[in-house]
ZAMARGU-4260 file (C-alpha; in steps of 0.2 Angstrom, whole numbers, plus 5000, padded with zeros to 4 digits):
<rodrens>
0) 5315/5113/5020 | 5316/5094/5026 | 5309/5081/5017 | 5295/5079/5028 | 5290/5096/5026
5) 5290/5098/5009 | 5281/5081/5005 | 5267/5089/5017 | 5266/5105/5007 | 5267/5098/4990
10) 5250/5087/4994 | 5240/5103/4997 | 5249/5114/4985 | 5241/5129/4979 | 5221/5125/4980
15) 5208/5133/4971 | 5191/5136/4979 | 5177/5133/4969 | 5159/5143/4969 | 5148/5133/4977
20) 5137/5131/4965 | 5150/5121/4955 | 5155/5109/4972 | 5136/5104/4972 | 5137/5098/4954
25) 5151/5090/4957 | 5144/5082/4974 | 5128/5076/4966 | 5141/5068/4951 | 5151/5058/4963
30) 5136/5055/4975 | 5129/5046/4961 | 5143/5036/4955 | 5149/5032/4974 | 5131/5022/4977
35) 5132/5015/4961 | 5147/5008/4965 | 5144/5002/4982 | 5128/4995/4978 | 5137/4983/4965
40) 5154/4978/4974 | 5156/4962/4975 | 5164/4963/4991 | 5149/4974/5000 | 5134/4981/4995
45) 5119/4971/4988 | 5129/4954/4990 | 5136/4955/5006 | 5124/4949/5016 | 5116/4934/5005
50) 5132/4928/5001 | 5137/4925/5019 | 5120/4918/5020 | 5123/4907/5007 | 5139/4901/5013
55) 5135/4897/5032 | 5114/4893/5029 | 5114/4879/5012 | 5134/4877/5009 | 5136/4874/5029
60) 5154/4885/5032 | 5157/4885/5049 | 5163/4900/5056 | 5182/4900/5052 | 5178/4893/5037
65) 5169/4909/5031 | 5182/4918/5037 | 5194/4908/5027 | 5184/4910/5012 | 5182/4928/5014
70) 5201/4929/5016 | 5206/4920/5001 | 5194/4927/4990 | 5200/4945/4996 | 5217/4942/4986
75) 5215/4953/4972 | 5210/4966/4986 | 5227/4965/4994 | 5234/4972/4977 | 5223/4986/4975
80) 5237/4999/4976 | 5244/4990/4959 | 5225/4994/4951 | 5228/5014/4958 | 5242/5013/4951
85) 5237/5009/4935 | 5226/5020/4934 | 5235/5034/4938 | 5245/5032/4922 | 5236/5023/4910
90) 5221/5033/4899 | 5208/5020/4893 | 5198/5025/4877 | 5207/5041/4878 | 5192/5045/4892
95) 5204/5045/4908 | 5190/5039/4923 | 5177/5038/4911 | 5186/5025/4899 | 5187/5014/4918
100) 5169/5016/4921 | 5166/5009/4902 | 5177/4999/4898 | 5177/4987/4917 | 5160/4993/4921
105) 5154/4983/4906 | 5166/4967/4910 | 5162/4966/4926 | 5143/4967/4921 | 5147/4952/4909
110) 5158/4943/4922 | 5140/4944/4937 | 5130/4938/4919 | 5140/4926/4916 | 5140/4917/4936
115) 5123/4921/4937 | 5121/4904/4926 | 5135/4892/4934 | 5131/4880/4946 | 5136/4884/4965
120) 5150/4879/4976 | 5161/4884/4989 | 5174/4883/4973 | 5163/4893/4960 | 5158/4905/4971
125) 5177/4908/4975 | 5182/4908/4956 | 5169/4921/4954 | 5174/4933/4969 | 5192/4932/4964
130) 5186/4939/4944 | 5173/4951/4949 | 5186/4959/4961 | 5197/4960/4948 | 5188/4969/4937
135) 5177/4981/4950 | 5195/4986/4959 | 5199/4994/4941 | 5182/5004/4941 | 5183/5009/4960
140) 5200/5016/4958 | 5195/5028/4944 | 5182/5033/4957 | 5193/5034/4970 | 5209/5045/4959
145) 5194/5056/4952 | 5188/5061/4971 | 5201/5063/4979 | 5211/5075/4967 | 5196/5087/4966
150) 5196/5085/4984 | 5215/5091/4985 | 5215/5102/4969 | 5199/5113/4977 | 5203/5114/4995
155) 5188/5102/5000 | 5197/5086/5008 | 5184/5085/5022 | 5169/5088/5011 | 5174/5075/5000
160) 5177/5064/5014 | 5159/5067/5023 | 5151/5064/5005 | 5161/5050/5001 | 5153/5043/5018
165) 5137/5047/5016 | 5135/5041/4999 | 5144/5026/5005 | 5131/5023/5018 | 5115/5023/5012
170) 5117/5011/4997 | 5125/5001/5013 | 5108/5001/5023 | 5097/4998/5009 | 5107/4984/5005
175) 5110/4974/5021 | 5092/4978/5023 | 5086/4969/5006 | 5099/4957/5009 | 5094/4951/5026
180) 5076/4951/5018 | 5083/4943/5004 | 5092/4927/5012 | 5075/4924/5021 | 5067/4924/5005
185) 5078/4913/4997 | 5079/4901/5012 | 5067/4890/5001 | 5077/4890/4985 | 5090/4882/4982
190) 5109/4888/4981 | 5108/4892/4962 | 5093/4900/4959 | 5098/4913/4974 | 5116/4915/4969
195) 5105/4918/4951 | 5093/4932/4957 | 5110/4939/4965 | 5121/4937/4953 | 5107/4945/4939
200) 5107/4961/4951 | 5125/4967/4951 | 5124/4963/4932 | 5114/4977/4931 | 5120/4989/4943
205) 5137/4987/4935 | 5129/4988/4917 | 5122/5006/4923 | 5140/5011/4929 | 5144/5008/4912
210) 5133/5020/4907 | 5136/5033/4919 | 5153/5034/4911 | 5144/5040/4893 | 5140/5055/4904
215) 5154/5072/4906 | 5149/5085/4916 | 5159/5101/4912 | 5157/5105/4931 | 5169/5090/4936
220) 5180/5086/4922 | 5184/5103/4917 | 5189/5106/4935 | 5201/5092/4936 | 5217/5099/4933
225) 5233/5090/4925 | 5245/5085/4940 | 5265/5086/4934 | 5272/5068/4939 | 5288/5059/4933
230) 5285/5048/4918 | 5292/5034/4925 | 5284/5018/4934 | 5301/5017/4945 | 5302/5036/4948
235) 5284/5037/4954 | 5285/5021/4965 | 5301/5032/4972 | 5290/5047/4975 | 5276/5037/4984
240) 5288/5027/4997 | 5297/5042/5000 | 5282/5053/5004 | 5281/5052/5024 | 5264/5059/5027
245) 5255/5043/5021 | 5263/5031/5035 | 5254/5037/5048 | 5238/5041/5041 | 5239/5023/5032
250) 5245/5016/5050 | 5229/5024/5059 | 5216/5017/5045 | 5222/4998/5045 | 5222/5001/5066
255) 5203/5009/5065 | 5198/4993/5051 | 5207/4977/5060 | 5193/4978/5075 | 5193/4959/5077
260) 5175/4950/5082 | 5165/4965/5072 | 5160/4954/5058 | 5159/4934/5058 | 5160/4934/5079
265) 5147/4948/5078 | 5135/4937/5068 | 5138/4921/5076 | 5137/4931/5093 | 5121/4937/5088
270) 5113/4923/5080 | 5120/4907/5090 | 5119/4916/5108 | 5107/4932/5104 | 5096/4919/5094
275) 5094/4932/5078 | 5085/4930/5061 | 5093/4933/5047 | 5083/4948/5043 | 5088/4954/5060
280) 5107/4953/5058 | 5103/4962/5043 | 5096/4976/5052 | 5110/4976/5065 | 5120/4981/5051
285) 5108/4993/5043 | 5104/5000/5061 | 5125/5002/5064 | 5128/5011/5047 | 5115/5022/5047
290) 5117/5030/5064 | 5135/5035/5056 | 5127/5047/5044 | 5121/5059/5058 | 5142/5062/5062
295) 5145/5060/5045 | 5135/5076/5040 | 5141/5086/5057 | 5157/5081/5050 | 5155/5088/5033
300) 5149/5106/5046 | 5162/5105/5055 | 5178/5101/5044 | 5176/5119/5038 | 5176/5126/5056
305) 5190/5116/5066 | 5207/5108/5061 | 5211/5092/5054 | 5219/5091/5070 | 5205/5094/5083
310) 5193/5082/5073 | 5206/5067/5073 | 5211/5067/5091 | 5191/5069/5098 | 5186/5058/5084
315) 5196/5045/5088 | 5193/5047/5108 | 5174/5047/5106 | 5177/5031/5094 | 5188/5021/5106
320) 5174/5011/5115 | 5164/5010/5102 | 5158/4990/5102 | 5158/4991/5123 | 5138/4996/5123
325) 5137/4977/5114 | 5145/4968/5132 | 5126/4974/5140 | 5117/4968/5129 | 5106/4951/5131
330) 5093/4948/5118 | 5093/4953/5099 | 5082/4969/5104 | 5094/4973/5115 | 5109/4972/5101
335) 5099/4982/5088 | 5098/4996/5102 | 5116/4992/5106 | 5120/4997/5088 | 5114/5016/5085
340) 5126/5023/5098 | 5141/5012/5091 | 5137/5017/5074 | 5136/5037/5080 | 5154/5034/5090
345) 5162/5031/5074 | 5157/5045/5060 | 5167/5057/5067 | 5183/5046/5067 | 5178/5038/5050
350) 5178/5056/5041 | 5193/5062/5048 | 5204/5048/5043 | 5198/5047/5026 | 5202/5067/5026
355) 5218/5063/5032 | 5223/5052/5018 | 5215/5060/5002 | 5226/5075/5010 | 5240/5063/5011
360) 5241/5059/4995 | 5256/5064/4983 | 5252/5073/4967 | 5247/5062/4952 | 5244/5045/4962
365) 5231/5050/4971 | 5222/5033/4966 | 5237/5025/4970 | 5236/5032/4989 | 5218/5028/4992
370) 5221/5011/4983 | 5233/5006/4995 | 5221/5012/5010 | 5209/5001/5004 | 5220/4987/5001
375) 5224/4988/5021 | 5207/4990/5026 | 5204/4972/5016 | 5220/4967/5024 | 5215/4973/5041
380) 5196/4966/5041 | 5200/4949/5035 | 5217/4945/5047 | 5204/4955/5060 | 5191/4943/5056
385) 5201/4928/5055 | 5208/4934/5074 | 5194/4938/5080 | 5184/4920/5075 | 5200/4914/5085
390) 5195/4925/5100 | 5177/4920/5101 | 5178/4900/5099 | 5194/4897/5109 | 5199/4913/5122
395) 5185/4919/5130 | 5168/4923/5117 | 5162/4939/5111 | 5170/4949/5127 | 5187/4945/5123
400) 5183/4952/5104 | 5176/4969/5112 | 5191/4971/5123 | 5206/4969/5108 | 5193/4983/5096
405) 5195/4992/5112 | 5215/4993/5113 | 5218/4993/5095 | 5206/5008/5094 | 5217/5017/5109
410) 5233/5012/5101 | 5227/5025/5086 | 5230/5041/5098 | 5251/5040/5096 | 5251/5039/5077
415) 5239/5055/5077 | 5254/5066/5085 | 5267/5057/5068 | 5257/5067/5056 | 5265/5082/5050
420) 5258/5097/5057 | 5256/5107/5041 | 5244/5092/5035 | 5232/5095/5048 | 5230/5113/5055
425) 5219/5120/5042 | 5201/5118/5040 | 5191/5115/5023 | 5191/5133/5012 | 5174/5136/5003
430) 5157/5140/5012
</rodrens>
């Protein structure tokens, strides 16, 4: 057996298939805890919105300076393979991914306390980013380590990916929805009483994940099986970069991510030339997530019918010119139309490349794995962003950003064919 071979066959070794009345416990579980989690991320969720508000509408950043700030205060999101990593091996309050969600779910909630009270700044807001990511990234990768092994361990990869999504989404909508609404609201205030009201919020949310760790269902813990791994930190850094099925599936998720112009260009775009509210971007966003769900759930249909395969190549071939509807558009009506077939082109695409790499992972650093994914996809937005803001204000406007999402989405077809082919010719098991 080549190396390739066997690393392919040991991250899908011998699965069990659950009943499935024991999958919808565990679906509901990690439903829950996923829309918790994106609700209070830093990074997304409830504070997304606002705080890019904040900056650009009473701290006046221009539009590479947002970008800027968003890449610097990103940093500890670069590194989130280390907190994966850590996780995988270390067993807080003797409570594995509970002892993360109670021990950092309640430092984080102090940290959003604590900010909620200091006066605002470009500076103090960046201070705050930096600490609050540091602590959530230990939180999210005990989420993410506990989904993706019963995803692996039970034969359910796709599944878990199509929930994962979901999950992920509609916390996403109802928060850029309140957020836009929120930012018009607080137009009036000034910056410290928002960044207060803000602030308070993802105390709370965060203070509830701390809770949700108090709780054990039987259903998912007592499914999650003990993986064998070496003991050693050097050993298990060996066994990851030697593990050759992630490369291409991490390759294809930091090309699907980097789409430069979707973010600050896209607001600008829409506000400076589309003249948009703030509400209204809010709604773009809102509008363009939720018209993923409809794929996501077809996905979560048909990951049990066709091969990993067949979705990735016509996923990512429907997804390819995914932002082109935006080139004819004209008015902010017009853009918020624009958004539910961009938003449908992508659920597809999106599902199967999480599948990919929760399939990818090596034994006992599955956190690790998914970690590093999400590491790139910071690392891949904000270089996008900053590239994209470059694009927009000096080489040709919002066109020239659709046409680079357009050829870095393409450039995804050749790493398909890299992935070992015992990876991806099976479907889900279960019903």
């Amino acid at each position: 057996m080549t190396t390739e071979s066997k690393a392919a066959s040991e991250a899908t070794e011998q699965p069990t298939t659950l009943p499935i009345a024991t999958r919808r416990k565990i679906f509901v579980y990690l439903g829950a805890l996923i829309a918790l989690l994106t609700f209070g991320d830093p990074n997304g969720g409830l504070m997304q919105v606002p705080i890019s508000f904040l900056l650009k509408n009473k701290l006046h950043l221009e539009a590479h300076e947002l970008a800027i700030f968003q890449l610097v205060a990103a940093i500890p999101l670069y590194l989130s393979s280390v907190f994966g990593f850590i996780r995988d091996r270390w067993n807080p309050l003797g409570l594995k991914d509970r002892g993360f969600f109670i021990l950092f779910g309640a430092c984080s909630a102090i940290l959003y306390a604590h900010f909620a009270f200091v006066p605002v700044t470009t500076a103090t807001l960046l201070v705050a980013f930096l600490l609050l990511t540091t602590s959530f990234l230990f939180v999210d990768s005990a989420q993410n380590g506990l989904a993706s092994v019963l995803g692996q361990q039970h034969a359910m990869t796709g599944q878990i990916s199509a929930l994962w999504n979901i999950f992920g989404t509609f916390p996403v909508v109802a928060a850029l929805l309140a957020g836009g609404a929120f930012s018009d609201i607080l137009e009036g205030e000034n910056a410290d009483q928002a960044a207060r009201s803000l602030f308070l919020a993802g105390a709370a949310i965060l203070g509830a994940v701390a809770l949700f760790g108090l709780f054990r269902p039987s259903s998912v813990y007592d499914n999650v099986k003990a993986e064998s791994g070496a003991a050693r930190t050097f050993d298990d850094v060996k066994r990851l970069l030697t593990h050759w099925p992630i490369y291409p599936a991490l390759a294809i998720w930091l090309l699907w991510n980097f789409a430069p112009g979707s973010q600050t260009p896209l607001q600008y775009f829409l506000q400076d030339k589309l003249h948009a509210e703030d509400l209204e971007w809010g709604v773009w966003n809102a509008v363009f997530s939720a018209a993923f769900v409809p794929t996501f759930l077809a996905y979560g249909f048909l990951c049990r019918r066709f091969s990993l395969k067949t979705l990735l190549l016509w996923g990512t071939l429907i997804a390819i010119p995914q932002f082109v509807p935006l080139l004819f558009v004209h008015s902010a009506t017009g853009a918020l139309i624009a958004a539910a077939p961009a938003g449908l082109m992508g659920g597809i695409a999106t599902c199967a490349y999480l599948d990919l790499i929760i399939r990818a992972c090596p034994p006992g650093l599955q956190a690790t794995t998914l970690m590093l994914s999400s590491a790139l996809f910071y690392v891949a937005t904000r270089f996008g962003d900053v590239l994209g803001t470059a694009l927009y204000d000096y080489y040709g406007g919002f066109t020239a950003c659709v046409l680079m999402i357009t050829i870095v989405y393409a450039l995804i077809i050749p790493f398909i064919f890299l992935v070992p082919r015992s990876l991806i010719l099976s479907s889900d098991a279960g019903p």
